[in-house]
C-alpha angles and dihedrals in degrees: 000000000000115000112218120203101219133172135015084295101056097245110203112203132131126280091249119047135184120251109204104189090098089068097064105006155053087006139099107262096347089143099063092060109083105140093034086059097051088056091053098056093048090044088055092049090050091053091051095264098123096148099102112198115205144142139208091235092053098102079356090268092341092099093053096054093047091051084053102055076063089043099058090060105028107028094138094043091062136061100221118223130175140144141220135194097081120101124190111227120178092272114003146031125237140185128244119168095174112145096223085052094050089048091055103039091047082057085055098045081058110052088047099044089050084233139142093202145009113244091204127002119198124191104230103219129348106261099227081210093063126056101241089233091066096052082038098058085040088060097044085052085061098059097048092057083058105249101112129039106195142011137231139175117218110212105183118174121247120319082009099293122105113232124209152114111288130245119319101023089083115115145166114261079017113165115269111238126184092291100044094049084053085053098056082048087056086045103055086045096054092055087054093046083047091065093056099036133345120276099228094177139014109197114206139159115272134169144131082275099041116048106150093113081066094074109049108355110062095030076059093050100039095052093053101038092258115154112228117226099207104211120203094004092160080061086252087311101310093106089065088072089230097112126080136214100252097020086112118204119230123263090261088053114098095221095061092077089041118109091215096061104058121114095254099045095049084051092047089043101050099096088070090059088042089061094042084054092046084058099044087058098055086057128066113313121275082037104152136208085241097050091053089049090050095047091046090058088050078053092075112063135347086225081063120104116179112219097197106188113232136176099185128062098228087049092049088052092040089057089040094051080061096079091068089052107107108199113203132226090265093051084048099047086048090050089057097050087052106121124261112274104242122214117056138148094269 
């Protein structure tokens, strides 16, 4: 797979990542499929995506530990990544940024994880009762106690999922809607993070039908050499084309409270998977609408890795096979005429 040089540390990983959230978290009955996620992880290192993305509030801690039974035998086959400043209450989840709090959580990554360091930490979400200053310099202690090795900054949209117009609808002076105004917040806070320890990644939603971190984000990375960590870049699996309008999601499952997964709104949105699909036919046979997606977001920037989330192992070499797609300048132009995706959290 193509290796990609991102961040002020030169962070080698492949172009295509795995995102492991899906396996204990945000899904309907993630948590039930242990072996079939650990296939899946060593399914995604022997196609080239060795940047792992967890979390310790994915399970919560289940997904760790899960990452480290890989880890024991195939530490130097994986680019660990995880994040901290979440916490899982009964109902709810809520930020703390406390130093005391990251110290101790990053002890914890580690023993669950069976690693001496953390190839990338990422702090989860900004707690508005810390200055960031303060969980950002908690974090850069850590590396140079040689725990971490380098350091991100997730900035998700609201309830986690970025909201914008698709491909092709971004434009300069565009008007700022509810994500790109949180953007220009993010921003404002990574200039500030910047002055205490480099920002080596920013990780954002990005996809054919959610474009925002167009505008502000990746200008902001690529002009300072930050890689750029693209979530949810299959739309929460609408943009493989293997869902249907109708099909519903059970309450435990992220996408029954999406806009964009109601009945009305697949059925309204298909046209976008139908365009990805034209394009996968015209490419080598077996091509897939995700793969085209996936190959769209490496188009732009070679500081861009795609973290696709899987939790099956064909699914997790079908995403990584996309970073040898090469999509041309017709299949680029007809992404960007596909109509807008309706439904959002606007």
């Amino acid at each position: 797979m193509e290796r990609r040089t991102i961040g002020a540390t030169a962070l080698a990983v492949g172009a295509v990542g795995l995102g492991c959230m899906p396996m204990h978290w945000g899904y309907t009955a993630s948590q039930r499929r242990g072996e079939q996620s650990l296939r899946t992880v060593h399914a995604a290192l022997d196609a080239g995506a060795v940047l792992l993305d967890t979390a310790d509030m994915y399970g919560p801690f289940t997904n760790e530990l899960l990452i480290g039974r890989v880890l024991r035998e195939r530490r130097r086959d994986a680019f660990v990544s995880t994040k901290v400043g979440l916490l899982v209450g009964d109902r709810h989840v809520v930020a703390n940024g406390h130093p005391a709090y990251i110290r101790r959580a990053c002890d914890a990554s580690l023993r669950r994880l069976q690693a001496d360091v953390i190839d990338l930490y990422q702090l989860h979400r900004v707690d508005p009762e810390v200055p960031v200053e303060e969980t950002w310099g908690a974090m850069a202690d850590l590396v140079g106690a040689g725990k971490v090795r380098a350091l991100g900054v997730c900035a998700m949209g609201p309830h986690g999922a970025g909201t914008g117009a698709p491909a092709g609808h971004v434009r300069a002076g565009a008007s700022a809607g509810p994500a790109a105004g949180a953007h220009a917040g993010t921003i404002r806070q990574l200039e500030r993070m910047q002055q205490v320890f480099p920002v080596s990644t920013v990780q954002a939603e990005l996809s054919v039908w959610s474009s925002k971190a167009l505008e502000l984000l990746l200008p902001w990375c690529a002009a300072r050499g930050v890689g750029f960590l693209a979530a949810m870049p299959l739309g929460n699996g609408f943009l493989t084309g293997t869902l249907t309008p109708g099909q519903g999601f059970e309450p435990d499952d992220i996408r029954a409270r999406h806009p964009r997964f109601t009945a009305e709104m697949m059925a309204a949105n298909q046209p976008v998977v139908a365009g990805l699909r034209r394009i996968a036919e015209r490419h080598r046979p077996g091509t897939t609408p995700a793969q085209v997606a996936l190959a769209w977001v490496l188009e732009q920037g070679r500081y861009v890795v795609a973290v696709p989330g899987a939790k099956r192992a064909e699914w997790a070499v079908e995403n990584a096979a996309a970073a040898d797609l090469r999509l041309s300048t017709r299949d680029l132009d007809e992404i960007a005429r596909l109509p807008r995706a309706r439904g959002s959290w606007d």
